[in-house]
C-alpha positions in Angstrom: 17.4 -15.3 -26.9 16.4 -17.4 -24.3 17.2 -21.1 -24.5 17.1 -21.7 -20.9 15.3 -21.0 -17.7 18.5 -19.7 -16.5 18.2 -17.0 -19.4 15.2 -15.5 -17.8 16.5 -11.9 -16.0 13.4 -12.7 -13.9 14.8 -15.5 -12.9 17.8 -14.8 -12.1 16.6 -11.9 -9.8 14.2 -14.4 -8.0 17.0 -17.0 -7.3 19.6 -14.0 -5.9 16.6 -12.8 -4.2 16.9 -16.1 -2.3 19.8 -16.5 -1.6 19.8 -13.2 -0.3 17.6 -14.3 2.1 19.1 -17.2 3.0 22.2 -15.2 3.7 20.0 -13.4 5.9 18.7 -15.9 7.7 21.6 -17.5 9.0 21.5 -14.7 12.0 18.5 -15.3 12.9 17.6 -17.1 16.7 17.9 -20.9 16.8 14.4 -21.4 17.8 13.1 -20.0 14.6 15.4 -22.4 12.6 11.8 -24.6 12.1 9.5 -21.9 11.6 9.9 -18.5 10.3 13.5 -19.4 9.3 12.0 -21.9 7.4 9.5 -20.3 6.1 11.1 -17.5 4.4 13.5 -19.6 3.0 11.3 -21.9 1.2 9.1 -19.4 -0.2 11.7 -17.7 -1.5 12.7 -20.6 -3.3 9.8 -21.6 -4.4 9.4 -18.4 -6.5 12.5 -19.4 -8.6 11.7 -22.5 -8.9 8.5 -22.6 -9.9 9.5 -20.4 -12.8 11.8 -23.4 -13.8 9.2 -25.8 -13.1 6.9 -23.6 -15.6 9.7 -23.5 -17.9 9.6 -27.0 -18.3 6.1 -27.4 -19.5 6.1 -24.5 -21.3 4.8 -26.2 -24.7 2.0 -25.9 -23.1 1.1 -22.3 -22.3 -1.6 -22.5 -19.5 0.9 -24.2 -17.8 3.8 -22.2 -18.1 1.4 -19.4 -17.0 -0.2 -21.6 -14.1 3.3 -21.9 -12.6 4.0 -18.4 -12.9 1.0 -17.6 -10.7 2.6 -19.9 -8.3 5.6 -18.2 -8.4 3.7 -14.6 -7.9 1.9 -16.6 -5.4 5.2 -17.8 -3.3 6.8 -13.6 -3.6 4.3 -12.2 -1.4 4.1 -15.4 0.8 7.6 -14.4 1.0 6.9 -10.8 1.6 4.8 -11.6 4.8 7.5 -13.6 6.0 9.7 -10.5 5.5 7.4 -8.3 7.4 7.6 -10.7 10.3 11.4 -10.7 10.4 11.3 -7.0 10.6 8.7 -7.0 13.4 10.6 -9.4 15.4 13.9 -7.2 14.8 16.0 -10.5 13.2 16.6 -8.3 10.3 16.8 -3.8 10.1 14.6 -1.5 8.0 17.7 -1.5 5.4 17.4 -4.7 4.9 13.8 -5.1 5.1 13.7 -2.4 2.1 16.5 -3.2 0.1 14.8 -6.8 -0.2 11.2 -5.5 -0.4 12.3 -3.2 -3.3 13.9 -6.1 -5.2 10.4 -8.7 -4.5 8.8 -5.7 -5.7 10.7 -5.5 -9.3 10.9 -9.4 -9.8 6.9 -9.4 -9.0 6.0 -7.1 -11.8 8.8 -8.7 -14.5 6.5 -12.1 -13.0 3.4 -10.7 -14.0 4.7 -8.9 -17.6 6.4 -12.5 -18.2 2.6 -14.1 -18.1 0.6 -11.2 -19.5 3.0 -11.3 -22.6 4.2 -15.2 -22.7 2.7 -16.8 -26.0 3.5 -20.2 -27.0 4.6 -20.6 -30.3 
């Protein structure tokens, strides 16, 4: 039963998807620290959270589901900002897949959450 945000396996995934990546980004050069450092970090973030932010106004279903698109909106932000740490060689092709893989699964439990969420 879910009584919280925290409840939510798809949340859960997003938020260690995160912090994942902010694990990863602490080896990354200092001069990205205020851009794609940055970047990454807060999109990643943002995924999570806007699932909680959703959450909150969830008595209202097109908002719950507006948020949701937000937070499908922030993954592949997030996934662009992958690509670009691959390409610049601040993170390998295992990482790069092992965390593209996971995006992947916690886009498409995003997307079942909205096509199936019904406020009661």
């Amino acid at each position: 039963m879910i009584k919280t945000v925290f409840d939510f396996d798809v949340f859960k995934l997003s938020y260690a998807i995160a912090m994942d990546i902010f694990k990863l980004t602490r080896n990354f050069p200092k001069e990205e620290r205020y851009s794609l450092t940055d970047q990454i970090v807060r999109s990643s973030r943002s995924v999570s959270a806007n699932i909680a932010e959703g959450w909150g106004k969830r008595i209202y279903e097109n908002e719950f589901k507006r948020h949701l698109i937000y937070s499908m909106g922030s993954l592949e932000e997030t996934k662009v900002w992958l690509h670009f740490s691959r390409d610049c060689s601040y993170i390998n092709q295992e990482e790069f897949i092992v965390i593209e893989k996971k995006l992947d699964e916690a886009g498409a439990k995003i997307y079942k959450l909205h096509e199936n969420w019904r406020t009661l």
